[in-house]
Every structure is written in C-alpha cells, then in structure tokens.
MDAnalysis code that builds the backbone (N, CA, C; Angstrom):
import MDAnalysis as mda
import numpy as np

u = mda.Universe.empty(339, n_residues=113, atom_resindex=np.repeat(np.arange(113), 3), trajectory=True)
u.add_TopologyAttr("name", ["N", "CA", "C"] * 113)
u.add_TopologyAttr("resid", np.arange(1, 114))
u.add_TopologyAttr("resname", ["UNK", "UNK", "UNK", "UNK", "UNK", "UNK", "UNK", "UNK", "UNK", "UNK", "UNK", "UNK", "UNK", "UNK", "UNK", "UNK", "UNK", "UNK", "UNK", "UNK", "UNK", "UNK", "UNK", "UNK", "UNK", "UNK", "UNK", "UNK", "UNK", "UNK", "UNK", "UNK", "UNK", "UNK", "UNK", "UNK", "UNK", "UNK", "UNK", "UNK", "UNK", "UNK", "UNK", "UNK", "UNK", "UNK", "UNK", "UNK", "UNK", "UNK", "UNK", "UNK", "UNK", "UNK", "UNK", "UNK", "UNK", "UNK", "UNK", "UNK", "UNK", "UNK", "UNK", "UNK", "UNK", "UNK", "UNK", "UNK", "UNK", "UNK", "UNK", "UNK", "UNK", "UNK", "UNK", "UNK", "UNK", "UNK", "UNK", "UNK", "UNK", "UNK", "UNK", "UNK", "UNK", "UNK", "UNK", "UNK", "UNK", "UNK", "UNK", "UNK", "UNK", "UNK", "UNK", "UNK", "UNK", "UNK", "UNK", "UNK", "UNK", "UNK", "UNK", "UNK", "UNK", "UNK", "UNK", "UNK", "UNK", "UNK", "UNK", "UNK", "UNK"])
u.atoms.positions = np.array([
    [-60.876, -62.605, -21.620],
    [-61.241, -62.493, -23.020],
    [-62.635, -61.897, -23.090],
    [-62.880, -60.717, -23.901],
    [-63.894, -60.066, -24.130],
    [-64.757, -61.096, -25.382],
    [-65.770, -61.545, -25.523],
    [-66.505, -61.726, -26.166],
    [-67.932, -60.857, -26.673],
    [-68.617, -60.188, -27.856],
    [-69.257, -59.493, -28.010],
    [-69.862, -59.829, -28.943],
    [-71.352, -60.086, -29.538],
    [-72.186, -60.171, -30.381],
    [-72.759, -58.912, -30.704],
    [-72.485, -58.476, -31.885],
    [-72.922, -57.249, -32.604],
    [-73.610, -57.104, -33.679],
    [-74.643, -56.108, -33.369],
    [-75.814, -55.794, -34.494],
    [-75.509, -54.384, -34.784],
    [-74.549, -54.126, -36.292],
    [-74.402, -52.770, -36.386],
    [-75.758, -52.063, -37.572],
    [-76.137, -51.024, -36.900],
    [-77.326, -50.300, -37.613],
    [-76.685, -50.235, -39.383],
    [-77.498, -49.542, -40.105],
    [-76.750, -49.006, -41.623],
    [-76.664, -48.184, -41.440],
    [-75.295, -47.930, -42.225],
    [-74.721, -46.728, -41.636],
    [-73.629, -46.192, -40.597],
    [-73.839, -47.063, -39.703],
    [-73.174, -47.277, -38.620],
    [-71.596, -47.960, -38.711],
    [-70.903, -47.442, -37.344],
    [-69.866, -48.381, -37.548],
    [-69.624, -49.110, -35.985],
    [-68.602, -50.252, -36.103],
    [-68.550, -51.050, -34.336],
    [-67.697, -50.019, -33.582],
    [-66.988, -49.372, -33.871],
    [-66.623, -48.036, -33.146],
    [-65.921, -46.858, -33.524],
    [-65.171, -46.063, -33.016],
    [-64.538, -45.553, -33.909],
    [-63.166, -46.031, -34.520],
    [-62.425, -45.393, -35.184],
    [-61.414, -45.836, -35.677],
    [-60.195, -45.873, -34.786],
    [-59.537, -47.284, -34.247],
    [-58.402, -47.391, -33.244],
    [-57.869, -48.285, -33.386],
    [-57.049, -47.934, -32.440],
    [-55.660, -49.269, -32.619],
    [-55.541, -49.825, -30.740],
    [-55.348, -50.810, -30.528],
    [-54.703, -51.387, -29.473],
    [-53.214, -51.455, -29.718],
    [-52.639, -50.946, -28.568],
    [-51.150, -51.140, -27.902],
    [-50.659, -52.169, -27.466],
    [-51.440, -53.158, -26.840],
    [-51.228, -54.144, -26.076],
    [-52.041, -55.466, -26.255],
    [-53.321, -55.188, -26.706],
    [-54.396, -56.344, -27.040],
    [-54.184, -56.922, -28.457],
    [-54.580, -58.191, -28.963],
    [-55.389, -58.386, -29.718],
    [-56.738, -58.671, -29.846],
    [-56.968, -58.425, -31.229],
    [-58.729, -57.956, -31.086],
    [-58.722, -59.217, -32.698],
    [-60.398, -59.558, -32.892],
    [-60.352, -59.988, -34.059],
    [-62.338, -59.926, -34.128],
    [-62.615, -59.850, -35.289],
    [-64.053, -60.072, -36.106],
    [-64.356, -61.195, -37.019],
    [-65.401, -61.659, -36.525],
    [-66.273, -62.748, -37.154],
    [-67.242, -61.960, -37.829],
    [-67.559, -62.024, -39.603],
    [-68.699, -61.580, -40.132],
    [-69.491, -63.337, -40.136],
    [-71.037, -62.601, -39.533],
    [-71.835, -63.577, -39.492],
    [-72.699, -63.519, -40.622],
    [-73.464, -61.802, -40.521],
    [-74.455, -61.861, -41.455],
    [-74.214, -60.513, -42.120],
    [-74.296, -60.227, -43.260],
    [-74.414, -58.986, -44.102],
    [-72.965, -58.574, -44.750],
    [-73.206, -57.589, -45.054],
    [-71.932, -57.040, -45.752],
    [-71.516, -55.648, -45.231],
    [-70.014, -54.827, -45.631],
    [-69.805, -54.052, -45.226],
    [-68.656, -53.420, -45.224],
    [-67.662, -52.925, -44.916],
    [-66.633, -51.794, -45.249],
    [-65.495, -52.665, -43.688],
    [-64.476, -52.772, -44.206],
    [-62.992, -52.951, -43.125],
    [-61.958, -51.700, -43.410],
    [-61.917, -50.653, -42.691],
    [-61.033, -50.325, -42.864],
    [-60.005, -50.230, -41.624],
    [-58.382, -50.750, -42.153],
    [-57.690, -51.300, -41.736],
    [-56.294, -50.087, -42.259],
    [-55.975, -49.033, -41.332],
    [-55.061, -48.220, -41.629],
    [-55.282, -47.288, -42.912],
    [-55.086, -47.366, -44.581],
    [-55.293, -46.580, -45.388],
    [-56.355, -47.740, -46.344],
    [-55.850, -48.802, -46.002],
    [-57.171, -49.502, -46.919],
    [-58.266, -49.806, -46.627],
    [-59.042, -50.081, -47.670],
    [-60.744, -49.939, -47.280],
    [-60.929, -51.518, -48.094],
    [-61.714, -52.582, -47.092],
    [-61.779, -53.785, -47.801],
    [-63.690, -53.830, -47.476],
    [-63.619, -54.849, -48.619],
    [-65.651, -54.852, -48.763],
    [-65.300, -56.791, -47.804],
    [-66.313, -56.642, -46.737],
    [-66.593, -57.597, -46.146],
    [-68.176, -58.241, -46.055],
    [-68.168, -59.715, -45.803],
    [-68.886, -59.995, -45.806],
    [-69.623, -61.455, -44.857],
    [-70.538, -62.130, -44.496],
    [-70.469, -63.111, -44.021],
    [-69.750, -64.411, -44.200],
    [-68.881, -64.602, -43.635],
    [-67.641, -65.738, -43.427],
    [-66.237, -65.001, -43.240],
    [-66.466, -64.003, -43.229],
    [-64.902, -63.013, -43.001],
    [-64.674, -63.291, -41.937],
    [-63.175, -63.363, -41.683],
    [-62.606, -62.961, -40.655],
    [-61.244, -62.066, -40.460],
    [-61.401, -61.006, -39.359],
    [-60.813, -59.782, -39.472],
    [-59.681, -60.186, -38.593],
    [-58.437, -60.161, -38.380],
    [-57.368, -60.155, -37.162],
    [-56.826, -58.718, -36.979],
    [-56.505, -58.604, -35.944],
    [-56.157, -57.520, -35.421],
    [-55.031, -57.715, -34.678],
    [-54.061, -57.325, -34.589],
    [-52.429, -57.592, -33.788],
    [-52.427, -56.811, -32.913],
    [-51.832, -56.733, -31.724],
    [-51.126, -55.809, -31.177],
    [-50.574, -55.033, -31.196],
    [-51.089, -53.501, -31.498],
    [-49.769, -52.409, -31.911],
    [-49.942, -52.684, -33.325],
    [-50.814, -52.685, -34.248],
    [-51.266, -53.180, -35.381],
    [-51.847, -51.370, -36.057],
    [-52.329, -51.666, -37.600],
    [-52.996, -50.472, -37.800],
    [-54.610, -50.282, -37.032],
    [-54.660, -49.266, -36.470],
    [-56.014, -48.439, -36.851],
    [-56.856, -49.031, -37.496],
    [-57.910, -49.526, -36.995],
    [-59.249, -49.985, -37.795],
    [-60.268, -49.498, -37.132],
    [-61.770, -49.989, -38.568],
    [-63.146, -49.762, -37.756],
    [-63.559, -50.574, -38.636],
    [-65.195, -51.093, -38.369],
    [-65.345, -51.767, -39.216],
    [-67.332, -51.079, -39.618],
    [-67.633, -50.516, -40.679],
    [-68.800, -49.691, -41.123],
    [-69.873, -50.893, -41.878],
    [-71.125, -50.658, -41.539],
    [-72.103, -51.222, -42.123],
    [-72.234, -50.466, -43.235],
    [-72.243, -50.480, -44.519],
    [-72.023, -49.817, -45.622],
    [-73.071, -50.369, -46.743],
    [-74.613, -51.034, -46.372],
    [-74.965, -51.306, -47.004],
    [-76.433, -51.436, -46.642],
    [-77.751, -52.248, -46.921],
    [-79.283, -51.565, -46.490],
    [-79.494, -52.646, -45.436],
    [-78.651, -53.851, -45.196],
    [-79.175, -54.672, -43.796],
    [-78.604, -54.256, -42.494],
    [-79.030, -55.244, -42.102],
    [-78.041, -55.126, -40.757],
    [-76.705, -56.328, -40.771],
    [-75.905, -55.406, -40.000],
    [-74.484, -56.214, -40.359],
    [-74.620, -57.129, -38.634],
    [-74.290, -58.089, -38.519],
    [-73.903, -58.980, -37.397],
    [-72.522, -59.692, -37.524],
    [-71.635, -59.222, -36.347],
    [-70.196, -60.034, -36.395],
    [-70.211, -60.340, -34.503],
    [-68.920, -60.903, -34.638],
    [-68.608, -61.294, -33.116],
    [-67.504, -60.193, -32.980],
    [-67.092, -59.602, -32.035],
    [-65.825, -59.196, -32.341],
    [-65.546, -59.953, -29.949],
    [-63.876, -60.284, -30.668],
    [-63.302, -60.564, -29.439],
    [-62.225, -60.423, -29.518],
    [-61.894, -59.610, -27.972],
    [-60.540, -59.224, -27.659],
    [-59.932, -59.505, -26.298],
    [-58.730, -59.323, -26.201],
    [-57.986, -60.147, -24.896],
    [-58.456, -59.686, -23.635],
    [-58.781, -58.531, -23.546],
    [-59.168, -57.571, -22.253],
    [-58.378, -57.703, -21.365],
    [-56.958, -57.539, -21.694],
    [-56.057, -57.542, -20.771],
    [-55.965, -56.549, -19.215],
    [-54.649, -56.438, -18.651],
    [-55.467, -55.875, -17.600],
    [-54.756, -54.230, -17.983],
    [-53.833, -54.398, -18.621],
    [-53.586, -53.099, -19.575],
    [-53.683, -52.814, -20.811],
    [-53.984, -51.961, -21.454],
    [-53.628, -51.386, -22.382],
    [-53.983, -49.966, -22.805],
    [-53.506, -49.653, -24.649],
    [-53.335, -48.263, -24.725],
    [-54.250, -48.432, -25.968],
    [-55.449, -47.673, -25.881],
    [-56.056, -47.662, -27.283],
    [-55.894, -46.134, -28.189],
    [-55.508, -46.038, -28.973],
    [-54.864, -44.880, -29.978],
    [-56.572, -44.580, -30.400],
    [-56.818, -43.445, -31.196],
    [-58.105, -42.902, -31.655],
    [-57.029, -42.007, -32.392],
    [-56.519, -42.298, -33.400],
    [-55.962, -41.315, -34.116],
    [-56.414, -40.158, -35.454],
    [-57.753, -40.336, -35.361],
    [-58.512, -39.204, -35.993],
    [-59.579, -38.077, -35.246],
    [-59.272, -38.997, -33.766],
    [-59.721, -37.853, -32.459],
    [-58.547, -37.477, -32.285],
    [-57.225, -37.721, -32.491],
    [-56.077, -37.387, -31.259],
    [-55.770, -37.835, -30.329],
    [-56.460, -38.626, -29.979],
    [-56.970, -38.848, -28.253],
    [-56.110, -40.617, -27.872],
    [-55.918, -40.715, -26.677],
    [-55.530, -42.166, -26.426],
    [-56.633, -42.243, -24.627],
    [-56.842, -43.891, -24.908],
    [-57.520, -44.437, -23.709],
    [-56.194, -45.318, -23.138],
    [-56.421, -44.820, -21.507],
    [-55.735, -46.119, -20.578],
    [-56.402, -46.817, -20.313],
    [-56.105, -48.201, -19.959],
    [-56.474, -48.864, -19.026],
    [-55.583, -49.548, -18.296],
    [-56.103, -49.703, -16.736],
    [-54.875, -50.398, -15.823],
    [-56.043, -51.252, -14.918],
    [-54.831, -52.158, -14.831],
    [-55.942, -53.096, -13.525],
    [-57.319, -53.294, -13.592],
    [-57.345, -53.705, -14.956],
    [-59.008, -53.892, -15.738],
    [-60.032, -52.495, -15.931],
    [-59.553, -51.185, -15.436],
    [-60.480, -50.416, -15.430],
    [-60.318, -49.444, -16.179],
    [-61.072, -48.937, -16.928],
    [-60.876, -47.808, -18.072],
    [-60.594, -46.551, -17.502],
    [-59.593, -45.673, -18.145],
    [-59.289, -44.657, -17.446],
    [-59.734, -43.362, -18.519],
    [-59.495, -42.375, -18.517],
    [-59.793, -41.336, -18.771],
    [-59.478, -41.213, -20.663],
    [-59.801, -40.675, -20.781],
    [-59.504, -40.325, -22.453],
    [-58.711, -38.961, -22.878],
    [-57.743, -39.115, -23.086],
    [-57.092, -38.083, -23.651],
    [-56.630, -37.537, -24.326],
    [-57.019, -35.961, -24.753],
    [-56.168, -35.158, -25.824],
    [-54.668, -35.267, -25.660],
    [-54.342, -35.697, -26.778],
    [-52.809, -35.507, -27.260],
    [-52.112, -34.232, -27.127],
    [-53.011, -33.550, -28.081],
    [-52.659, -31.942, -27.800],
    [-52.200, -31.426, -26.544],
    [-52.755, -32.115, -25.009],
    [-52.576, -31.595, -23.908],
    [-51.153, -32.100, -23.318],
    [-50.900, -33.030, -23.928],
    [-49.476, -33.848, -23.321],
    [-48.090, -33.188, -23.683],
    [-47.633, -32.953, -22.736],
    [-46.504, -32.120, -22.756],
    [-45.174, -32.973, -22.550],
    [-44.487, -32.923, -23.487],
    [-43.025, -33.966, -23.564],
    [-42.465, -33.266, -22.326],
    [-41.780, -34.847, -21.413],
    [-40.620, -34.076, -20.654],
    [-39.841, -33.164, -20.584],
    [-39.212, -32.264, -20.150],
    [-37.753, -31.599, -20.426],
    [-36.567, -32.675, -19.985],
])
C-alpha cells in the first residue's frame, strides 16, 4: 500500500489525468479547497472530502483551483501490476513485479493480424 502526503502548489494538480487498470487509489482532503475531476465531471472539493477511486474506474486528477495550498493523503494498493491509462496523452504505463516500466504512445501499438 502506497501512502502519500501531499502539498499541491495553486494551480497545480496531484498528477495528470488517469485511470488505474488494476489498483485502487483513494484521497483524503485535509486542508483547502479545489477541483475533482472524475471522467466528464468536475466536482468543487474541500477539507473532509473523500475521493474513491475503483479499479478500471474513470480517469481522474485532482487541481488546486484556488489561492492556498491544497493538502490531501492520497493512497493506493501498489500492486505488483498494473496498467495506468493517461488518456489525454494517449499514452499507457506498465508496471510488473513492482517496477515501473516504460510509457507508451498508443499511436505506436499495432493490433495483431
């Protein structure tokens, strides 16, 4: 289990916008306020929120959208696989056997014959 204490700048967001394949992930708002977006919706968050995240779930990020600083926990399973989607890069991350693998364009992946 990944555990993480986060201080996001204004302005800023905790990463980019993705989805896990295989993990769940979830956010604790501690202090401030700020923007969830969660697939096409955009929710206003704030200290006492809490965010869940499923497995194979939508696409999220979560944006400091306001003049403090935002502080949440975010924790996830850190399994020893999974597939993280970046679907406004294109791109998907592996991971196997705990170790992050390469990042890749979609564009480059060529369906079987």
């Amino acid at each position: 289990m990944g555990f993480h204490l986060i201080e996001v700048p204004i302005g800023s967001a905790t990463c980019a916008f993705h989805r896990h394949l295989c993990e769940e992930e979830c956010i604790y708002i501690l202090e401030g306020t700020g923007t969830a977006r969660i697939g096409a919706t955009v929710l206003q968050v704030e200290a006492g929120d809490f965010i869940a995240y499923p497995a194979g779930g939508q696409a999220h990020d979560l944006r400091n959208t306001r003049s403090s600083i935002l502080k949440c926990i975010i924790v996830g399973q850190r399994l020893d696989f999974d597939i993280v989607d970046y679907p406004e890069q294109a791109r998907q991350l592996y991971r196997a056997n705990g170790e992050k693998g390469d990042l890749l364009d979609m564009a480059m992946i060529v369906p079987c014959q």
